[in-house]
C-alpha angles and dihedrals in degrees: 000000000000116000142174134202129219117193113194116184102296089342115091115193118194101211107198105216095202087057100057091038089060088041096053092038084056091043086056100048085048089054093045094050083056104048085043080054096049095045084044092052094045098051094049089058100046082055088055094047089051092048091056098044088051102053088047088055094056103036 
């Protein structure tokens, strides 16, 4: 196990590097699901403009 020690002033704080590293891996998956969402979201919009532009087109 990888840590690390900060010492401020009379306060010591032990940082467990595993830990953060899991913490940031799970941030950015989180991230990632979101930005896949939003592309999602848009692209199934820009399918519902053309449609209709499509079947105005057409009627």
């Amino acid at each position: 196990m990888s840590e690390r020690l900060i010492i401020d002033g009379n306060a010591v704080y032990e940082i467990d590097e595993e830990c953060l590293k899991k913490q940031e891996a799970r941030k950015q998956a989180g991230r990632l699901r979101r930005v896949m969402r939003e592309r999602a979201n848009c692209q199934e919009r820009d399918e519902r403009v053309g449609k209709k532009q499509q079947d105005g087109e057409q009627g």
